[in-house]
Structure formats: C-alpha cells, structure tokens
N, C-alpha and C positions, 0 to 999 in steps of 0.2 A: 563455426564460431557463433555465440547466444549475444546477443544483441538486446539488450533491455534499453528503452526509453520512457521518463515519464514525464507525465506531461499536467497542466492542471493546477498549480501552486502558484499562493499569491498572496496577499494580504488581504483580511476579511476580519468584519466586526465580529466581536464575545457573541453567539447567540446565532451565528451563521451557518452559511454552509458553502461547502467545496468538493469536488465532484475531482479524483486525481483519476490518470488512469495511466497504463502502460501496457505497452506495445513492443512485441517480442519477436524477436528473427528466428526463424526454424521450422519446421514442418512436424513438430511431435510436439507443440505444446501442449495439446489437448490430453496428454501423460504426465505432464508434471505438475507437481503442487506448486502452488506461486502465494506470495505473501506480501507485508509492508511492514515496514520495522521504521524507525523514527529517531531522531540523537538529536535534541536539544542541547545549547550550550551547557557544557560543565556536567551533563549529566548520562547516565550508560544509556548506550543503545537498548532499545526497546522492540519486541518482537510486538507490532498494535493486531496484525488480523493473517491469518491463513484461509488460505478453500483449497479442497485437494480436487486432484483430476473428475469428482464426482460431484463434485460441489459441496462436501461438506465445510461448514467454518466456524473457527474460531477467533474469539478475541481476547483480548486483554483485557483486565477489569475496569482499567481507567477509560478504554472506550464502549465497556458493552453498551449495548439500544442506545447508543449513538450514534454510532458507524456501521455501514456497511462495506462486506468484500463481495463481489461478484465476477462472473469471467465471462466472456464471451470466444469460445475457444476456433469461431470459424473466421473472425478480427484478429486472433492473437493477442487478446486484448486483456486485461484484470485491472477493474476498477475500486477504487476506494470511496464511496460517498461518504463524507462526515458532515453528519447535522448537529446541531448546537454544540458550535465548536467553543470553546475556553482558551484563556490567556494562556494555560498549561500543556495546547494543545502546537503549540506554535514549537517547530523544529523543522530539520531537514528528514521527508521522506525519502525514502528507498522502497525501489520494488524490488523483490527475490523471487526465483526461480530454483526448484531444487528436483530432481530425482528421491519422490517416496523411499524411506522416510522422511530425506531432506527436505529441508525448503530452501538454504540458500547456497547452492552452489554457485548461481550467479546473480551476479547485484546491479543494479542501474546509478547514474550517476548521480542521481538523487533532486528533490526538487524543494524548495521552500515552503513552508506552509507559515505562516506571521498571521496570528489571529489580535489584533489591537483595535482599539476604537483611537 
C-alpha cells in the first residue's frame, strides 16, 4: 500500500516562499514519477510540476522560474519550493505518485497553501 504525506503548507505573504514536501511509503520510489497538482476553490485541478525517476521536470506556465520540483529518492522524499508566491497561488496541494507514463496513480491528502498578506 503507497502512503503519501505532505507536509509544509501554510499561510504566507504575495512575494514569499514555502518549501512543501512529501514523503512516500514503499521501497521502488526511486522508479516512479511524482508530481503536485493544486485545486483552488471553484476552480479545475491543476497538474503545477512533475520530475520523473531521472529527474527530469516540468511545469505549468503559471508557475515556471518560480517553482521548483526536486526529489530526493534515498528520503522517499519530492519537494515543491515555491518563491514569489501570488494571491493566485493559494489552493490545496496534492502530491502524486505514478508508474511512467503516469504520474498519478496515487494521491496524498493534500495540504493548504493561503498566500495573503
């Protein structure tokens, strides 16, 4: 059974930063792509950053050279850094977990990000 946790969410001023991360059960992470997707009130889920088993990544236009994804795969670990964050940026994250091509076969139970002053 995959076990995501994340961790790291919280309210933080326009122009900030917050550092999310998650933390995964299983002994093959270091094989699966992992991602963070995003669901602000009222509005569709958002695929924001992937990195595959190799580290390659992508993002979404709304956060490029803002955001970083990064993994550390001997922690189990895949972090989200977002700098200069926006009102716009404020939703509930989720981390994923998938079998290439996938990315999200499994989900975490997601954490708040509230970017206000």
């Amino acid at each position: 059974q995959v076990r995501l946790v994340e961790s790291g969410g919280g309210l933080v001023q326009p122009g900030g930063s917050l550092r999310l991360s998650c933390a995964a059960s299983g002994s093959i992470f270091g094989f699966y792509a992992m991602g963070w997707y995003r669901q602000a009130p009222g509005k569709q889920r958002e695929l924001v950053a992937t990195i595959t088993s190799s580290g390659s990544t992508k993002f979404a236009d709304s956060v490029k050279d803002r955001f970083t994804i990064s993994r550390d795969n001997a922690k189990n670990t895949v972090y989200l850094q977002m700098n200069s964050l926006k009102r716009e940026d404020t939703a509930v994250y989720y981390c994923v977990m998938g079998w290439p091509p996938r990315v999200n076969d499994y989900w975490g139970q997601g954490t708040q990000v509230t970017v206000s002053s």
